[in-house]
N, C-alpha and C positions, 0 to 999 in steps of 0.2 A: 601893869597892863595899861596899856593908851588907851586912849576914846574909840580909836578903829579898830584893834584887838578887843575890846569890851562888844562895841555895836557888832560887830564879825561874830565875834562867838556867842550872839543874841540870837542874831538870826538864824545861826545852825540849830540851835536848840529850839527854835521856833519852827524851823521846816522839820528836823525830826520828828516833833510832839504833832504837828500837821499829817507826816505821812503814816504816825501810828494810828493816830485817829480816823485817819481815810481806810487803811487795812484794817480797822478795827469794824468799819460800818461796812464793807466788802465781804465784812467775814460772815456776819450778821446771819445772812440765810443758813450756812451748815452749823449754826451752835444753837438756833433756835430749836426748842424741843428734841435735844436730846439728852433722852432721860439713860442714866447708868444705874447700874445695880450694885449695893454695897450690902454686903452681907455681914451682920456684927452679931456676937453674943451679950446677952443682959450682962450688967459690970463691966464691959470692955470700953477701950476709948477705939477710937478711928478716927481718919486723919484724909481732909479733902484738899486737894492741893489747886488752884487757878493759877494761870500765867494772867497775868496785870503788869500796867506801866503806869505807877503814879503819876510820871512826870509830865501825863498827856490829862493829869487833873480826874482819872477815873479810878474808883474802885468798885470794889463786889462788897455787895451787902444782900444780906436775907430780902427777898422779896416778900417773904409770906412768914406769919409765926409759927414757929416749931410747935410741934408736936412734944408736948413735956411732962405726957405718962410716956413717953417711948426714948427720946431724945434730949440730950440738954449741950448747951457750945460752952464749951471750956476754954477756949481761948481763940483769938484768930488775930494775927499780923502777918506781915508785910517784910519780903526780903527780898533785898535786891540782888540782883544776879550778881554772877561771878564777875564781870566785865568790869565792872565799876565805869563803864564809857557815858559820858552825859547823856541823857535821854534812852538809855538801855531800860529793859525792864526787867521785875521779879519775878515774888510768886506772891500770895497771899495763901496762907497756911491757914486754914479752918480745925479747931480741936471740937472733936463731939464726945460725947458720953453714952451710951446704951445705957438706959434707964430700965425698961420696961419692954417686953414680946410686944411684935407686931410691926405694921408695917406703913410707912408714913413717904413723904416724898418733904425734901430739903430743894427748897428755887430758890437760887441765887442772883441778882440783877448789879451789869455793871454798868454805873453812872458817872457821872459825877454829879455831888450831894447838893452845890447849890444849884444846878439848872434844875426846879421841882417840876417843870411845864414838860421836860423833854422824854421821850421813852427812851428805854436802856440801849444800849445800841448792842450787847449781847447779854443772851441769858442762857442756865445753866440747871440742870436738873437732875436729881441724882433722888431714886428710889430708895429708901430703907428700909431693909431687913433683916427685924432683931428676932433674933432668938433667944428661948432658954439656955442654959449650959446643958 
């Protein structure tokens, strides 16, 4: 690759990452406060799925501590989508656990981790409800 082939395929990935990030702060008002209902039983896993674009420098993280006579996170990564196209985005995969009956709320905030001064530009929220078997 040349120097103009390198700077050329810099700046695409720099306007793409630019225009995720503009549609990401556009989207802002319909993802704020809306809470979903997840219905699990005690012993069960369940599985919360976000669309994320690391490449725009953001992810999802627990905004608040779980609930951990009710719920516990057994796992969560990051797959990128099918496309494989520079600056395309995934999903972030959330594994939980049903511990314990009753009912908590899971917030999620997407950042990115080293701006600490900025607020999330979206948030996520998802009610739980566990049951007995």
């Amino acid at each position: 690759m040349n120097k103009k082939q390198l700077i050329l395929a810099w700046v695409i990935v720099s306007l793409i990452s630019a225009i995720n990030t503009i549609s990401f702060a556009e989207g802002l008002e319909e993802h704020n406060n809306s809470a979903r209902v997840i219905n699990a039983n005690v012993g069960k896993e369940f599985i919360i799925t976000l669309e994320s674009n690391r490449t725009t420098g953001f992810e999802w993280q627990l905004s608040k501590p779980l609930d951990k006579n009710i719920i516990q996170l057994l796992n969560s990564e990051y797959k990128v989508g099918e496309t494989k196209l520079i600056g395309s985005g995934g999903k972030e995969i959330w594994v939980f656990k049903a511990i314990g009956a009753g009912k908590t709320t899971i917030s999620f905030k997407y950042v990115r981790p080293w701006e600490k001064d900025n607020p999330p530009i979206k948030e996520e929220f998802f009610t739980i409800i566990i049951q007995e078997n």
